[in-house]
N, C-alpha and C positions, 0 to 999 in steps of 0.2 A: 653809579658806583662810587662808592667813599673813598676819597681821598688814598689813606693808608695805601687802602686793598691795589688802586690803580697804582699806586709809587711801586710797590711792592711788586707788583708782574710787571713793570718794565727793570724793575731790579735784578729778578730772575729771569727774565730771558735776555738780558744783557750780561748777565752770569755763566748762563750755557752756550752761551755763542763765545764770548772771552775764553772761556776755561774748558770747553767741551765735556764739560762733569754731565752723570746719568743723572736724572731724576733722584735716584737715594740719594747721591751726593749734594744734591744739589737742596734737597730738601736739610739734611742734616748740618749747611751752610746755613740757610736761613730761618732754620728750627719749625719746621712747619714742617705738615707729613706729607707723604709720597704723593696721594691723592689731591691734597691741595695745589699741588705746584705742576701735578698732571691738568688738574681745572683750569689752574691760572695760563698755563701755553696752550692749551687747547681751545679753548671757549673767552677768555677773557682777551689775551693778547690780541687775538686775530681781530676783535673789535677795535682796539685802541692802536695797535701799529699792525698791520697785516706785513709789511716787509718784513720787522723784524720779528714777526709769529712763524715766516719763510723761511727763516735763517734756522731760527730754533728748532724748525719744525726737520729739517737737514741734519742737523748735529739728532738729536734724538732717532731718527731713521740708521744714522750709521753705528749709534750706539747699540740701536735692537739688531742690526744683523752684526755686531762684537759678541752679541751677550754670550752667547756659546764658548766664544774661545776666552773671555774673563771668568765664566763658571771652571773653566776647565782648568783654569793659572791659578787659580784660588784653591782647588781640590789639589792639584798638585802642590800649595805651597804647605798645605795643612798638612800631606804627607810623611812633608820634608821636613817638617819641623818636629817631628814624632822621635 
């Protein structure tokens, strides 16, 4: 793995354990798309630090069972703003 790419996935999964940002946010931080940053804590971390592919892997598990009530805060702010 090149250089960059390995700095770069200990970047972001040190990003989402620090900040507990989703995946989008987390992507729109280090300007890479959703899918990349999905590859990089799935398949790439768990090679080069497995503890902290653990960590991240926690923070993204409780972010998918939020998602429902973020979809829900977001439709209600749209609302409100009308």
């Amino acid at each position: 793995m090149k250089d960059h790419i390995w700095k770069r996935v200990l970047e972001i999964g040190n990003h989402i354990c620090r900040t507990k940002d989703t995946v989008r946010e987390t992507a729109s931080v280090f300007g890479v798309s959703k899918s990349t940053v999905h590859k990089d804590v799935t398949e790439r971390l768990p090679r080069i630090n497995p503890e902290l592919a653990a960590k991240v892997k926690r923070v993204l598990d409780q972010n998918k069972a939020e998602r429902h009530i973020r979809g829900g805060a977001a439709t209600r702010q749209k609302y409100l703003e009308r």
